[in-house]
C-alpha positions in Angstrom: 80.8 -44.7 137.6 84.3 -45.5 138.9 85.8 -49.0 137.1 88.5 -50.3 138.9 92.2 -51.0 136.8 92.3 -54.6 135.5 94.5 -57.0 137.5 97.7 -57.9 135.1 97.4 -62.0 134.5 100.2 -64.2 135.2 100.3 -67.2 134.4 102.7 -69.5 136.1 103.9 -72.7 134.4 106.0 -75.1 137.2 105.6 -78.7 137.7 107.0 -78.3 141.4 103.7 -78.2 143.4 104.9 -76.0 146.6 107.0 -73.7 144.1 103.3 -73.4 142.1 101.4 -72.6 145.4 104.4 -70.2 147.2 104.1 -68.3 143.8 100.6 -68.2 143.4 100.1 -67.0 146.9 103.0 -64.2 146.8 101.6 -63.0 143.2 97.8 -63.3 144.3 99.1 -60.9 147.4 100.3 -58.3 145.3 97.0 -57.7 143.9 98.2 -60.4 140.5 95.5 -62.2 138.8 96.7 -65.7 138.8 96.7 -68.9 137.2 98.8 -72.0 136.8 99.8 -74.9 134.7 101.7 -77.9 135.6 103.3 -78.7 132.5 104.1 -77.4 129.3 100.3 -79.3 127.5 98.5 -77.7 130.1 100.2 -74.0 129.9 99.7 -74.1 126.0 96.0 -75.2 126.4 95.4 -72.4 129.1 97.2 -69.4 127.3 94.3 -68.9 124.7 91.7 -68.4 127.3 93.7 -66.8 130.4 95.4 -64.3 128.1 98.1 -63.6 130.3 99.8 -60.5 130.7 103.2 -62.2 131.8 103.9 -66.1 131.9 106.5 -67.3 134.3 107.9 -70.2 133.4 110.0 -73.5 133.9 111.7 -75.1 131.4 112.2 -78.6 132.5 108.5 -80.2 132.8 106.8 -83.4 131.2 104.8 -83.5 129.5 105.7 -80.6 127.3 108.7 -78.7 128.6 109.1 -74.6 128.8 111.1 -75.8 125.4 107.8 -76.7 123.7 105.7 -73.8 125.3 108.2 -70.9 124.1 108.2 -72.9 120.5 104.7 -72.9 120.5 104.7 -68.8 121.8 107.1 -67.8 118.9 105.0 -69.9 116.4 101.7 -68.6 117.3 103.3 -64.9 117.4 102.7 -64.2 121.2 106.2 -63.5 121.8 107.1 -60.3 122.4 103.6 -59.5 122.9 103.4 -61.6 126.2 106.8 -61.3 128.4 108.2 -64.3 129.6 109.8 -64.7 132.7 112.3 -68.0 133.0 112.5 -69.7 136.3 114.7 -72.3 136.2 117.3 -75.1 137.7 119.1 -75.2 134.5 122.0 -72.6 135.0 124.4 -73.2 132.6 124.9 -70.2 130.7 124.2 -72.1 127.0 121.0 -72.9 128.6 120.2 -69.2 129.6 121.9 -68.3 126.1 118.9 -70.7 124.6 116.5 -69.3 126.8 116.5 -66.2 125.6 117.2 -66.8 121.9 113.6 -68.4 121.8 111.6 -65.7 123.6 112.1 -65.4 127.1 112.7 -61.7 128.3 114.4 -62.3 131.2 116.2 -66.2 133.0 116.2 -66.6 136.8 118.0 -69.7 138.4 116.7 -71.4 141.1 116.4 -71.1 143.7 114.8 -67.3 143.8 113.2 -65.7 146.4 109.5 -65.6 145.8 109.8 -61.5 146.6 112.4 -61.2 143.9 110.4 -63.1 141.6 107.1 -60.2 142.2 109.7 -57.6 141.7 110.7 -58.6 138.3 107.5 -59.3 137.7 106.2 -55.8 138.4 109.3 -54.4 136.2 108.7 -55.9 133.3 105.0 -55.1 133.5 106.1 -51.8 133.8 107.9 -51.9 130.0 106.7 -51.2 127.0 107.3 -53.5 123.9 109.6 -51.7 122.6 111.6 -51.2 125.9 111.1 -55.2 126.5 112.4 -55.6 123.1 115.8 -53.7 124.3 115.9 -55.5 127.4 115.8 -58.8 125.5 118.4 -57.8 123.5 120.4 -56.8 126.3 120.3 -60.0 128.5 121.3 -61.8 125.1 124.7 -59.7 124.9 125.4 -59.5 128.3 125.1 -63.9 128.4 126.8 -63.7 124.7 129.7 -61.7 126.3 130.4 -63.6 129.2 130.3 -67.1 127.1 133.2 -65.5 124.9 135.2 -64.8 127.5 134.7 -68.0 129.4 135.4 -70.0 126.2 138.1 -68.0 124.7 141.8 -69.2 124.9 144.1 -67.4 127.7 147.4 -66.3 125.8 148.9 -68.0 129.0 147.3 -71.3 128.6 149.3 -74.3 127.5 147.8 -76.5 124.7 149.1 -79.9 124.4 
């Protein structure tokens, strides 16, 4: 008897309501099993149960922000076994420096097309642990990399 493959479940976390349902719905289409949480409580009371393959996740929601849900990821030793995709207004690169120094695998700013969002989606699916692992590490030195030459001194710059 022919089983068809198991959907891959994403859970997305986003206390913006039309960013939820736009997500949902562009996931959902590519054939995503999906569920969401508006806040951080709710994501970290879902996660058990839904078992997601891939959470996507905003960072700055009450109560509990993406802070306290990749805290509570790294604590309860689900990250790097669950990929975490950032999806953010924060784009400060200390912020996307953070991000991915507690767990996330990859940081997008908003505002990101919903398309884009499936796509990176798919591509990290794709990875094993040990090639998310390497992609983790290389988003960290690439963010690293460009803070040290942002913040280091130009030999032509005056001090006063």
């Amino acid at each position: 008897m022919y089983e068809a493959p198991q959907k891959k479940r994403i859970l997305i976390v986003e206390d913006e309501r039309a960013i939820q349902q736009v997500l949902c719905f562009f996931l959902r289409h590519h054939d995503f099993e999906v569920a969401a949480a508006s806040n951080g409580q709710e994501a970290m009371r879902i996660i058990p149960e839904f078992q997601p393959h891939l959470i996507i996740l905003d960072l700055v929601m009450q109560p509990g922000s993406g802070w306290d849900v990749l805290h509570w990821l790294r604590n309860n030793h689900l990250i790097p076994g669950i990929p975490v995709l950032v999806v953010s207004a924060l784009v400060h690169l200390k912020d996307q420096m953070q991000g991915f120094e507690e767990g996330a695998i990859e940081y997008l700013t908003k505002p990101t097309q919903p398309s884009v969002i499936v796509e990176r989606v798919r591509a990290l699916l794709s990875l094993t642990i040990e090639q998310r692992n390497m992609l983790h590490h290389k988003r960290m030195d690439e963010r690293r990399k460009t803070l040290d030459r942002l913040t280091a001194t130009q030999p032509d710059e005056f001090v006063y």
